[in-house]
C-alpha positions, -999 to +999 in steps of 0.1 A: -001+128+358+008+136+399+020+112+420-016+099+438+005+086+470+035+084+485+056+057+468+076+034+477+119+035+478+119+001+456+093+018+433+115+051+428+145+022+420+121+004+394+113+038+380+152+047+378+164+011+361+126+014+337+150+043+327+186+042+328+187+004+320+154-003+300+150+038+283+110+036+290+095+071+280+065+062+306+092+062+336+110+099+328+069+111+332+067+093+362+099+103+376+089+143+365+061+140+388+080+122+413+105+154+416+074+180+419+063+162+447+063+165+482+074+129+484+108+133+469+125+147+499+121+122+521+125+091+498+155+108+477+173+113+515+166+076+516+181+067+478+214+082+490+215+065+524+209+033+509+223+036+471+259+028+462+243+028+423+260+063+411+229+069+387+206+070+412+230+090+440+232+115+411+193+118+400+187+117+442+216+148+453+202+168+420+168+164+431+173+172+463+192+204+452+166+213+428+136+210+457+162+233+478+164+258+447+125+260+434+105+241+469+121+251+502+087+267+510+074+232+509+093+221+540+083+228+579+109+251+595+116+223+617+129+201+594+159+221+582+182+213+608+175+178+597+178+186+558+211+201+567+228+173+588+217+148+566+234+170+536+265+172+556+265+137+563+256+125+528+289+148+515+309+131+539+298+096+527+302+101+497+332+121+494+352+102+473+320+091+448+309+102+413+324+138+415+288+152+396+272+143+427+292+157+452+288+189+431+246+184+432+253+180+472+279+212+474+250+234+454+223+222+476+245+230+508+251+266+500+215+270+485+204+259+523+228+278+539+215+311+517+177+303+524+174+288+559+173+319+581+184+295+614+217+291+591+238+322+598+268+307+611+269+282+577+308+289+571+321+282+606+295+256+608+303+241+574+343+244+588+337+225+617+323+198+599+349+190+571+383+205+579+387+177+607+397+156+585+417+160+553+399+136+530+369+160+534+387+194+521+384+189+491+342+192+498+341+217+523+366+239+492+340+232+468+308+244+491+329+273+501+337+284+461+299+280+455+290+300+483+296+332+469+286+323+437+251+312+445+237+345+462+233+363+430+216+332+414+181+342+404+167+307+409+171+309+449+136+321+459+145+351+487+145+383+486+173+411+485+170+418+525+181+379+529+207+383+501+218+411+516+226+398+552+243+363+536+264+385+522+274+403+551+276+374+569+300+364+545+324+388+543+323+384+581+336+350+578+359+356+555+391+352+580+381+314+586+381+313+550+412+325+548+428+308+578+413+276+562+428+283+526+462+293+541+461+259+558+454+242+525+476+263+504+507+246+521+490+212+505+488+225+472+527+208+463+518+173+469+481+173+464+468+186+433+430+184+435+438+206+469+455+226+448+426+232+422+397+232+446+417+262+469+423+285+440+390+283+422+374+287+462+397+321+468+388+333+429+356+330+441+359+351+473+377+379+453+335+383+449+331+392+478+358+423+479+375+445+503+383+418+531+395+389+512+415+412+490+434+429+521+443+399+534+459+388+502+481+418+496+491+414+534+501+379+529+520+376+493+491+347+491+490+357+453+525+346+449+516+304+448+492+313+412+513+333+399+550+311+407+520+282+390+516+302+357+556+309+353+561+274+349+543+266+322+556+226+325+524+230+355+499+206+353+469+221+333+441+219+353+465+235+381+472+261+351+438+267+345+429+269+383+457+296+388+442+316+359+413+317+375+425+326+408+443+358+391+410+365+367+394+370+401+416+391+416+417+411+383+376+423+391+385+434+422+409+463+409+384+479+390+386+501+414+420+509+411+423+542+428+409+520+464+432+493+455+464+506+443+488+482+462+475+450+446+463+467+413+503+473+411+512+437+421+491+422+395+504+445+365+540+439+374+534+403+379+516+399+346+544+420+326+568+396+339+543+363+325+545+383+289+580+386+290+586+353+303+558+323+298+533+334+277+561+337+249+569+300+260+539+292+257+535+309+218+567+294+210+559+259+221+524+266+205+507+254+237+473+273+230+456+260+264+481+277+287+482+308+257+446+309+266+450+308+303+472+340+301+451+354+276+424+355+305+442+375+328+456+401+303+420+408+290+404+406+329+432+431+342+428+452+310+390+455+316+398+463+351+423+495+339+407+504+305+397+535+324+433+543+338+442+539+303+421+565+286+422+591+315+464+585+319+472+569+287+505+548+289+511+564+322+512+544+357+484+519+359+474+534+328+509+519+307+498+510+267+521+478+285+491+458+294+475+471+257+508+456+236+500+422+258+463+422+243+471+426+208+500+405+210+470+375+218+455+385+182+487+392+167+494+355+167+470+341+146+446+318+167+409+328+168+406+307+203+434+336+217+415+366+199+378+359+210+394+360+243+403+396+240+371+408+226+353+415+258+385+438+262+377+456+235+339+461+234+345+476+272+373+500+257+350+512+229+317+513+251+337+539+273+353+555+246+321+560+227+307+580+256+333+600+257+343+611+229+307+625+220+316+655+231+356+651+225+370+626+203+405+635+214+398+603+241+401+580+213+432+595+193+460+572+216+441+542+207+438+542+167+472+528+158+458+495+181+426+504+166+440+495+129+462+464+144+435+450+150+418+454+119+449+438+103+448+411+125+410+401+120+414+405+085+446+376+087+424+355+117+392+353+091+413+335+062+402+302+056+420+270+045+436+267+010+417+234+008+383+248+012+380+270-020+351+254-032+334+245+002+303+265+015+307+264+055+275+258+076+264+278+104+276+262+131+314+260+117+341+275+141+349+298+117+314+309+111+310+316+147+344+336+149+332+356+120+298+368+134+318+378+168+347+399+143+313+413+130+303+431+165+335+439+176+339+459+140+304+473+141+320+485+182+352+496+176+349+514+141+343+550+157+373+552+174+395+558+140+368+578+122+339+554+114+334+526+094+352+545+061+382+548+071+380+512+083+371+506+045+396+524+032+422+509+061+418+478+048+415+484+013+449+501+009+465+477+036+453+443+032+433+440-005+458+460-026+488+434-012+462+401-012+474+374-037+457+344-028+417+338-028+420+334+014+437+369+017+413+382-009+382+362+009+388+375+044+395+411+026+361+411+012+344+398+042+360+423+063+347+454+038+310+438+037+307+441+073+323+478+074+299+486+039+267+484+064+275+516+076+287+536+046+267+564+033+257+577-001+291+597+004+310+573+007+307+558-029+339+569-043+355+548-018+334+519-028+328+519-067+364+507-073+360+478-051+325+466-072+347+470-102+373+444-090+347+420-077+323+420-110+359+420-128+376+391-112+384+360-132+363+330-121+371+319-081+363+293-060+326+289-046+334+300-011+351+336-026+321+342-049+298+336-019+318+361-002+314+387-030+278+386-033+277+387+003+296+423-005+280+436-032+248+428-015+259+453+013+275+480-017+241+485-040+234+517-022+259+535-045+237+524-079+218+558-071+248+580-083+256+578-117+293+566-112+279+534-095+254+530-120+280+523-150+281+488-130+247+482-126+251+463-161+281+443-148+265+436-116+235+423-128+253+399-150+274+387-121+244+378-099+222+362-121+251+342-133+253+328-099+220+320-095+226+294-118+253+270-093+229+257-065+248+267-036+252+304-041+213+307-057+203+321-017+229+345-016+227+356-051+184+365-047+192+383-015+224+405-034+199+408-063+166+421-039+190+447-019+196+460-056+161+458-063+156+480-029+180+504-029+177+516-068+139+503-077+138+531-100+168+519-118+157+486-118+122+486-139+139+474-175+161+445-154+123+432-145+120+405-168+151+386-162+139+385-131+105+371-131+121+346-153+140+338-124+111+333-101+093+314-129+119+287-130+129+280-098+117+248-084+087+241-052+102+211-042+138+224-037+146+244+001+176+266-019+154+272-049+124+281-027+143+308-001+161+325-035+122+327-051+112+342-017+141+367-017+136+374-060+094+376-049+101+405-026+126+422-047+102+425-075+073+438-057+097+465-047+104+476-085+064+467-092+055+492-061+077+516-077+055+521-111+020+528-123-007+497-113-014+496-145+026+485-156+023+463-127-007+445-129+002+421-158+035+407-138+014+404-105-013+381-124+013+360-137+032+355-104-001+354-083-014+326-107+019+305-110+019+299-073-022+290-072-019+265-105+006+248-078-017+252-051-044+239-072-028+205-082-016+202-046-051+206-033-063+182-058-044+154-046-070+129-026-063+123+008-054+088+005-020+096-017+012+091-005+038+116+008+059+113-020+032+120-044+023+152-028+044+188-030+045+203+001+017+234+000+041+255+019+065+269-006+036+282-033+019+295-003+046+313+010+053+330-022+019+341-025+026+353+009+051+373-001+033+388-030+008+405-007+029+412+019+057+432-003+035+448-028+025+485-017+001+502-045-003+527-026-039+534-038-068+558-028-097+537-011-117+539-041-094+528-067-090+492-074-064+471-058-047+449-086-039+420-057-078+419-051-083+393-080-055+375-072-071+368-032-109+361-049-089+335-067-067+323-042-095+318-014-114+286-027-082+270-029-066+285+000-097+269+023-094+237+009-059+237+014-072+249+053-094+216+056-072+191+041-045+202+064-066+201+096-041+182+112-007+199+100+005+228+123+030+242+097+005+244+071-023+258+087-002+284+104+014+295+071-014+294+053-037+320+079+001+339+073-007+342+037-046+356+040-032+378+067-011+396+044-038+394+014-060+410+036-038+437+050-030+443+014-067+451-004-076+462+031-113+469+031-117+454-005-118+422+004-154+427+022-173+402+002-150+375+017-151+384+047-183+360+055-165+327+040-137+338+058-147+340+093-169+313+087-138+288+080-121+305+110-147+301+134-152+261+120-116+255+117-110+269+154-141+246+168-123+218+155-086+216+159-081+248+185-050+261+168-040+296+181-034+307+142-073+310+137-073+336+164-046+355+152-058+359+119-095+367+134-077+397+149-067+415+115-101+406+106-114+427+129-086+458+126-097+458+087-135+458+094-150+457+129-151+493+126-180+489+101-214+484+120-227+463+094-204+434+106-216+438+144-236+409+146-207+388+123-178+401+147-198+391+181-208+357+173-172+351+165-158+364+202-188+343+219-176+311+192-139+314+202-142+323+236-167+291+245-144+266+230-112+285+241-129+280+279-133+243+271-097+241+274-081+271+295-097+265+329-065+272+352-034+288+355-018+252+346-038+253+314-026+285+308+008+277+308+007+248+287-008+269+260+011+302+257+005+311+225-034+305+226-031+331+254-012+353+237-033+352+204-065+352+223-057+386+242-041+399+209-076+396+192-091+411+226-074+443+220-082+446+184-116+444+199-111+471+220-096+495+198-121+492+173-157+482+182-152+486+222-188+483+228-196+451+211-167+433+232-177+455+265-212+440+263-209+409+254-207+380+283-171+364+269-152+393+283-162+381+318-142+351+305-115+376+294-109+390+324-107+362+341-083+348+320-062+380+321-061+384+358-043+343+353-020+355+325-007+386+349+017+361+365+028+340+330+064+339+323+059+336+287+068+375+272+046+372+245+014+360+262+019+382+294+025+412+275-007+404+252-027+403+285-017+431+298-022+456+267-057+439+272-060+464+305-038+490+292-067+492+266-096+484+285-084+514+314-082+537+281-120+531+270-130+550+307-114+582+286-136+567+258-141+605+234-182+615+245-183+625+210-179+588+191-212+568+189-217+545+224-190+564+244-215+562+274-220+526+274-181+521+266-169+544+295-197+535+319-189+489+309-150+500+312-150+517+347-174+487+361-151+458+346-117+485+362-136+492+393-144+455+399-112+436+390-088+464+400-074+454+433-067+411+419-052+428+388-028+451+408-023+418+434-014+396+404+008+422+393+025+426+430+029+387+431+045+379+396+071+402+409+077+392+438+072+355+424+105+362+401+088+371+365+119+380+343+129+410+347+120+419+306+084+416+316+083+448+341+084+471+318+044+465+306+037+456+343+046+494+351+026+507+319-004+488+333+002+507+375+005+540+351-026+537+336-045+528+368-024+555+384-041+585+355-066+567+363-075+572+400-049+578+421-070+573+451-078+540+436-045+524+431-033+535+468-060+516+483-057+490+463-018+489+465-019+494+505-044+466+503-020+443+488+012+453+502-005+445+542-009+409+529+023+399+516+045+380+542+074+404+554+089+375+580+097+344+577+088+315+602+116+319+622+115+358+622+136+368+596+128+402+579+115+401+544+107+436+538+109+463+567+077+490+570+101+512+555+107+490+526+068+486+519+063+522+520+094+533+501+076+504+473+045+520+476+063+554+466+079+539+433+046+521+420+020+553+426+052+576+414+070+554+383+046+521+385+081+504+396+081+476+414+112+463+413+144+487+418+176+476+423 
């Protein structure tokens, strides 16, 4: 609902107390539209003239800050100077108020001083306000740290000219910044929220580069953070502040070889906090400070991992810095390790190109290489205590073990790949493990480093299947752990040695399907076996569809292991003759629809708790279709097709008695998707009934599922004249009621994944009876609707749309020698020729509107396209576009130079590029 008026201040209050004090759903609406507005600039300056109520000052400096961000184009040039003193004086009043809302004001400051053109002197200006008086430093510090922080920020709507000059104008400044920060750094002893505030503002600056950092190598300004960190009785927030300060610094000697002087400063100062308080710190156990110098070691070892590997342990290049990183993991805290891992993944990224062509790079780093690897396997044990615990996903430890998982998956090459990893840790760690943690972590370790072994590599990993399917009976939390390996080791069941355990293994899983919380893992350890050796697997079948047999609808463990048992059988059943698998597939097809059946029998009117939920059964049909590959000649018949003839009746009344239920319906069009893909073009008879319920079902509820499954409809048969007639009344069906409710860009975006499914049926169209949809009068509609969807944010609908033209600019090369090629290339050209220059000007605008940068790549196949095309097309219509942007602001400013336009214009008829940075 929009706001129909200008409200009133004591109506935005009533709106606030409806709910902060009374929680009224209605209000947060209201107060939505109220920040899209117009109206909420003026009345929110008003809330924090007049407010003391910190609730309100917050929601008031946010939304002003959040106008500033996504609306500055709403205000009149002339009102800037006005937004901007009455910012300045709002900070001021309300400097020593809710700190959260000085922040919103500090953000919307520098956001002003970034976008308003009139602005360039913001830092002198912004000094001149606030250093008069002391009380205000600690706002004018926090403005100045975001500053810098804010020009990259892709929610600021300018362009990179504007960036650009900010920048500059910046760096210009940056000796009143420094002036101003030398005046406050001889505070930082006797006020420590001065203190804080002026070494997060000068880590910021260290953004900025070369100025800022000659200043501080000339003035030993460094020395205050650092002299913080050696006493490690500091405060912590000044700790933490200093860490920060040195973190920043750290980026800036990257470059090393520019910035030599204070590259050396900051190694010898941090070999003198190793020696000194970060083994105070360790001693005392005082992980929060640990952590703090943790930082620095990992920033400054980024910064020289490249000094390192071209001049290992000499000069800046000292294996020093390297001892100080593993000496973090060494200690046994996950909190200290995860710290080093960007350290790491930045060593082996570099090393990995390197040592393509000469692995002698990586030779001085393998002994760290396998410290590490003892160290991970020692940081993943768990707690005695939890033996027979399953952790959830969201446990710390979880978490810590899926980052040890990439840094292993990046760091194995360096010592030789993933088996000698294995065999590393084998030797090293399992050999000496006596408890079910060391043994645990062991395993977990080798089940991440067994996704890359080879078939070669079996002799390393038979022995350690033996002592898994061996082991006397453990804890829950081990045995998930081993089926998590073993899962990971069934690739070695092709050679014969690993096959003497196929027995053993077999035994081992099944076993564990039995306890309720390992049944998951053990399906998913029993279908990689089923995958890897099907061929092996045949005389293990019945076991198996036992399995599936018996497991329960109505349970959420029982139901993902018959999923995971479903698919591993259709891989043995695809495996052999139709005939040996047409038996099982009848008896698991007609399990799940006796389910279905009752659960479509059940009236309306009964309760909940009466009914099963129709998902599970139909899911596993699901999976029947979708897994099972016969691999059959179009003539022979498909043993799934009886199972779909049967499955249909029930599978529309299940459709109409779950009108209303998202899940159901969506799963449910999932199922005939894959049934249909499955028999393929045996499933004609159907296809009336079928379409028929789509087109119905559609008309009635509108969910985006119908369409999607429409579109595999027509892939399998719209190819077939005979269905012309069936196929078009379809597109003119869905397209009329889709119109009903997609009749702006607003709509649009409310309704992505109509959009997306809508234009995904539109190319199945194309590419296979391109003239039915080319002559029909929906694709008007389609157009239309495309040209809107150019500019969506949503990947999966833009992209849908704009495959739409990629196809529809391919039908103009429509082969003369397929039936209607005239009709398709002459419809094609008029509907390209037509809509060309809006498409390429709603592809020009979503750029420069900020689209993500993920959706350019499609946006440049479309400008190809057009470009092979006509070449002479797309330069007019590109010239046409680029002379109406805006390329100055109000006030003058440059947005894009001639030069610019015409070095763009280059890039999209060249690459179809639009943005380059």
């Amino acid at each position: 609902m929009a706001i129909p008026g200008r409200p009133t201040i004591n109506e935005l209050v009533a709106a606030l107390e409806a709910l902060y004090v009374h929680n009224v759903e209605k209000a947060s609406k209201w107060l939505e539209e109220f920040q899209k507005s117009v109206y909420a600039w003026e009345l929110c300056d008003e809330l924090l003239h007049k407010s003391t109520n910190e609730t309100y000052t917050y929601f008031a400096a946010n939304t002003m800050k959040s106008k500033i961000e996504y609306s500055f184009n709403e205000l009149p040039v002339s009102s800037h100077g006005s937004l901007r003193n009455s910012l300045i004086d709002h900070c001021k009043r309300l400097h020593a108020g809710s700190p959260s809302t000085v922040t919103q004001l500090c953000i919307a400051l520098a956001d002003l001083a970034i976008q308003m053109d009139q602005w360039n002197d913001a830092v002198q200006s912004l000094i001149v306000s606030f250093a008069s008086e002391i009380r205000y430093y600690p706002i004018l510090l926090e403005t100045l740290e975001i500053l810098p922080q804010e020009i990259e920020s892709e929610k600021i709507r300018v362009g990179e000219n504007r960036r650009t000059l900010v920048t500059t104008i910046l760096r210009q400044s940056s000796t009143l910044v420094f002036e101003f920060l030398s005046k406050c750094m001889e505070m930082v002893k006797t006020d420590s929220n001065i203190c804080v505030k002026t070494l997060a503002c000068l880590a910021s600056w260290f953004q900025l580069g070369p100025l800022i950092s000659e200043q501080i190598i000339l003035s030993n300004f460094l020395e205050v953070p650092f002299q913080i960190l050696l006493n490690v009785q500091s405060n912590m927030r000044i700790y933490e502040a200093a860490s920060r300060c040195i973190c920043g610094a750290a980026t800036v000697v990257e470059d090393y070889e520019k910035y030599q002087d204070l590259a050396k400063a900051l190694l010898t100062a941090c070999h003198q906090l190793a020696n000194g308080a970060f083994q105070e710190v360790l001693n005392n156990k005082d992980m929060e400070r640990a952590g703090a110098l943790c930082h620095i070691f990992t920033e400054l070892g980024i910064s020289f991992h490249r000094c390192m590997i071209d001049t290992p342990n000499q000069g800046l290049g000292s294996f020093n810095l390297l001892e100080m990183i593993s000496l973090c993991s060494e200690y046994g805290n996950i909190s200290l390790a995860q710290i080093t891992f960007d350290f790491w993944f930045c060593l082996a990224d570099s090393l990995f190109d390197l040592t393509e062509s000469d692995n002698t790079y990586s030779k001085p780093f393998e002994p760290y290489i396998f410290r590490l690897l003892d160290h991970l396997c020692r940081l993943c044990q768990r707690c005695e205590s939890e033996e027979n615990e399953i952790l959830a996903d969201d446990d710390t430890m979880i978490e810590f073990r899926r980052d040890v998982e990439d840094i292993l998956h990046s760091i194995k090459f360096v010592v030789g790949g993933a088996v000698n990893c294995f065999t590393h840790v084998c030797q090293n760690t399992l050999n000496s493990a006596n408890t079910w943690v060391q043994i645990e972590a062991a395993f977990f370790i080798l089940g991440i480093l067994a996704e890359s072994l080879l078939m070669r590599h079996a002799e390393a990993v038979v022995p350690v299947i033996d002592i898994v399917i061996s082991s006397p009976s453990y804890g829950l939390a081990l045995k998930q752990t081993c089926l998590k390996l073993l899962e990971k080791l069934c690739f070695v069941f092709h050679q014969e040695a690993g096959r003497a355990y196929l027995s053993g293994f077999l035994s081992y899983t099944f076993n564990s399907l039995q306890e309720s919380a390992l049944t998951t893992q053990a399906a998913d350890t029993i279908e990689s076996a089923c995958k890897e050796c099907k061929e092996h697997m045949y005389p293990h079948l019945n076991p198996l569809i036992e399995a599936i047999q018996f497991t329960s609808v109505s349970d959420r463990n029982a139901n993902k292991s018959a999923l995971s048992l479903i698919k591993g059988a259709m891989e043995i059943l695809s495996n052999v003759s139709v005939s040996n698998a047409y038996e099982i597939l009848q008896r698991l097809g007609a399990l799940q629809l006796e389910t279905l059946q009752q659960i479509a029998q059940v009236g309306d009117g009964a309760s909940m708790e009466k009914s099963l939920d129709p998902v599970p059964p139909i899911d596993r049909l699901s999976h029947i279709f979708r897994f099972y590959k016969a691999g059959l000649n179009p003539s022979e018949m498909h043993p799934c097709l009886s199972i779909l003839e049967n499955a249909w009746p029930i599978l529309s009344r299940i459709l109409n008695k779950y009108k209303n239920d998202v899940i159901v319906l969506e799963h449910t069009c999932t199922c005939i998707r894959f049934a249909i893909r499955c028999v393929s073009c045996r499933a004609a008879k159907l296809l009336a009934p079928i379409a028929e319920q789509l087109v119905s079902s559609y008309a009635e509820n509108k969910h985006s599922c119908f369409l999607y499954l429409s579109s595999i409809l027509v892939d399998e048969f719209a190819s077939e004249s005979i269905y012309e007639n069936s196929f078009r009344q379809m597109l003119e069906i869905f397209c009329r009621v889709t119109s009903e409710f997609l009749n702006n860009q607003a709509d649009l975006i409310d309704n992505p994944a109509t959009v997306d499914d809508l234009f995904r049926l539109t190319a199945r169209y194309l590419q296979r009876c391109p003239r039915l949809i080319l002559t029909a009068p929906a694709v008007n509609f389609i157009v239309g609707c495309g040209l809107a969807a150019a500019t969506l944010q949503h990947r999966d609908a833009h992209d849908s749309a704009l495959i739409v033209f990629c196809d529809l600019i391919e039908c103009i090369r429509y082969r003369e020698s397929l039936p209607g090629s005239d009709i398709i290339r002459q419809r094609s050209k008029e509907l390209v020729d037509n809509h060309g220059q809006a498409l390429v000007k709603a592809l020009i605008d979503s750029v420069a509107d900020g689209i993500p940068k993920s959706l350019l790549s499609k946006v440049a196949e479309v400008l190809l396209k057009l470009r092979d095309y006509s070449t002479s097309l797309l330069s007019e219509w590109v010239k046409a576009t680029l002379s109406s942007l805006n390329t100055v602001t109000e006030t003058g400013s440059v947005i894009a130079t001639p030069e610019q336009l015409n070095q763009l214009y280059d890039r999209i008829l060249r690459y179809g590029l639009i943005y380059h940075k």
